[in-house]
C-alpha positions as CSV (number, residue, x, y, z in Angstrom):
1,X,-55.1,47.4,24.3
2,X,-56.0,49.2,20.9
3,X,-55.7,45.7,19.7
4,X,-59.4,44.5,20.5
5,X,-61.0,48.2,19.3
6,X,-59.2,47.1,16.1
7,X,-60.4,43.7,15.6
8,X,-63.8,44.7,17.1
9,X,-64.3,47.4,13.7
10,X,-63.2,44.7,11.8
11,X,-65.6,42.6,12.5
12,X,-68.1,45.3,12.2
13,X,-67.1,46.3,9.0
14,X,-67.6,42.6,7.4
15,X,-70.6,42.2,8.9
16,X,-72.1,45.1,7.5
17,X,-70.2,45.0,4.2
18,X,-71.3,41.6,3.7
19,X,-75.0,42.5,4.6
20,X,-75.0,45.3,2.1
21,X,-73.8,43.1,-0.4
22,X,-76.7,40.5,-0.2
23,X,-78.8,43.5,0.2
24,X,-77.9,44.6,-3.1
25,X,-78.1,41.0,-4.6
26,X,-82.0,41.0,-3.5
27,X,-82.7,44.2,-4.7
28,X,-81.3,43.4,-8.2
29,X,-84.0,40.6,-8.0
30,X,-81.5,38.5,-10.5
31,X,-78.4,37.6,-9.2
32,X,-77.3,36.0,-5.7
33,X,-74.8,36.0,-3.7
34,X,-73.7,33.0,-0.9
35,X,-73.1,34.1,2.3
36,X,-69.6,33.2,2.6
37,X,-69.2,34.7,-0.5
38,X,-70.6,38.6,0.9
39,X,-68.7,38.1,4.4
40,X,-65.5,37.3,2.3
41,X,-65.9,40.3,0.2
42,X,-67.2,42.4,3.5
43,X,-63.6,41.1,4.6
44,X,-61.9,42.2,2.0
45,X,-62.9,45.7,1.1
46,X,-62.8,46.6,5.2
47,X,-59.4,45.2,5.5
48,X,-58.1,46.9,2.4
49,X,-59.8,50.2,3.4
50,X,-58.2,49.8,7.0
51,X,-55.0,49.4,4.9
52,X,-55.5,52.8,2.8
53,X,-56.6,54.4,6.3
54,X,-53.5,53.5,8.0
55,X,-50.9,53.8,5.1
56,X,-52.6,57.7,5.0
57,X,-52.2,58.6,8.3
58,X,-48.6,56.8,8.5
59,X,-47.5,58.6,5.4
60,X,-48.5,61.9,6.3
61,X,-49.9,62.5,3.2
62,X,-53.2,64.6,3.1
63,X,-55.4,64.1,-0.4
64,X,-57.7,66.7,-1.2
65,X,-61.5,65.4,-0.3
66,X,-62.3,64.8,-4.3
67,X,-59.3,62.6,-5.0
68,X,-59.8,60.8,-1.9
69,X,-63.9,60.2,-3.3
70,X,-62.5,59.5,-6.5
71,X,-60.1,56.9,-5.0
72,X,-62.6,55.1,-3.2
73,X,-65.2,55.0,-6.0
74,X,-62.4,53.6,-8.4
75,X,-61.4,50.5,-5.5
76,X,-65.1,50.3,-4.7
77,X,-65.7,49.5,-8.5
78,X,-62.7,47.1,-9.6
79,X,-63.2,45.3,-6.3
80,X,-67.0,44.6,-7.0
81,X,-65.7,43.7,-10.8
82,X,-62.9,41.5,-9.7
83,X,-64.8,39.4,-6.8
84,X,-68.7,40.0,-7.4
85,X,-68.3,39.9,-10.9
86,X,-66.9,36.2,-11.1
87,X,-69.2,35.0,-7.8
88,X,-72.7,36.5,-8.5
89,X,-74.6,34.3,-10.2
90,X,-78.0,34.9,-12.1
91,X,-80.8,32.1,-12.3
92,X,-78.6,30.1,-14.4
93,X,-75.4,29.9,-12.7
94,X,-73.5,32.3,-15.2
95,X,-71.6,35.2,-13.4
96,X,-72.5,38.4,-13.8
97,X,-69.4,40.0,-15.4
98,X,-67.1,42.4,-15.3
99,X,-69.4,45.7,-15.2
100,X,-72.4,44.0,-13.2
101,X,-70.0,43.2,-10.6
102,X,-68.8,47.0,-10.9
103,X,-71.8,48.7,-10.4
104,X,-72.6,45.6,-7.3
105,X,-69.6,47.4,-6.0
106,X,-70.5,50.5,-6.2
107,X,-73.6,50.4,-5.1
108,X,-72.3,48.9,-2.2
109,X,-70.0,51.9,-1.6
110,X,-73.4,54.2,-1.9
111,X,-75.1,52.2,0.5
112,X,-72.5,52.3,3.2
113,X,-72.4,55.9,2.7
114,X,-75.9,56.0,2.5
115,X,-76.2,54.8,6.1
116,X,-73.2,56.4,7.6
117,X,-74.3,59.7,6.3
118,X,-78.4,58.7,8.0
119,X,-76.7,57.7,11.4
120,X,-74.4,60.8,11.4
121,X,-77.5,63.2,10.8
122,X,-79.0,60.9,13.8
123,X,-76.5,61.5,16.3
124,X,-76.9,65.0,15.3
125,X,-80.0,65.1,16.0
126,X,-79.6,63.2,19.3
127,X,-77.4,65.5,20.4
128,X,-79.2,68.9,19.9
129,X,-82.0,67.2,21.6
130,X,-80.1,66.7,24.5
131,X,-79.0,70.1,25.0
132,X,-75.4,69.5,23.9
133,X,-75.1,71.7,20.5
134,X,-77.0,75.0,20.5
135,X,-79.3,74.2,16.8
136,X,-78.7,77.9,15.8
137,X,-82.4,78.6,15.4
């Protein structure tokens, strides 16, 4: 049964990796990205940070919130340099390189965040609105 939940964030996650990624492609105005090419790397970083999630909680290990940051910033930026750096292409079909594709990745990472931290602070707000959480005014 936890089997479709599973699949189902997935899914989720690639989409909305992959989306990010052509979003940052059209606001660096220069370089694009196929589609395939953002769903595949959606796939990829979701699947690998569903990997980290799970080998965490199976381990038992608990990192401290900065190394955990400084972990995901470091995988954010050699997977944008490995796959984005090779597959975004400028106007002339040359790839954008090792450190373009880094900082494609990362941006990606603050973009993500970006919108989890704007729909947190909406749920928030949701829920104070509805009487749930006392707002402490």
């Amino acid at each position: 049964m936890i089997l479709i939940p599973a699949l189902l964030a997935i899914v989720i996650g690639t989409l909305v990796v992959g989306l990010v990624a052509q979003l940052v492609m059209l606001m660096s105005r220069r370089y694009k990205l196929t589609w395939r090419h953002g769903f595949e790397y959606g796939a990829l970083v979701t699947v690998a940070g569903l990997a980290g999630v799970l080998l965490r909680f199976f381990s038992g290990i608990a990192l401290p919130a900065a190394l955990g940051a400084a972990i995901a910033f470091a995988f954010h930026a050699l997977m944008g340099a490995w796959f984005l750096g090779v597959r975004a292409k400028d106007r002339d079909g040359h790839p954008a390189g090792f450190l373009r594709g880094a900082l494609f990745g990362l941006l990606v990472l603050v973009l993500v965040l970006a919108a989890g931290f704007a729909f947190g602070a909406l749920q928030g707000v949701m829920e104070v609105q509805r009487g749930a959480v006392d707002p402490g005014i």
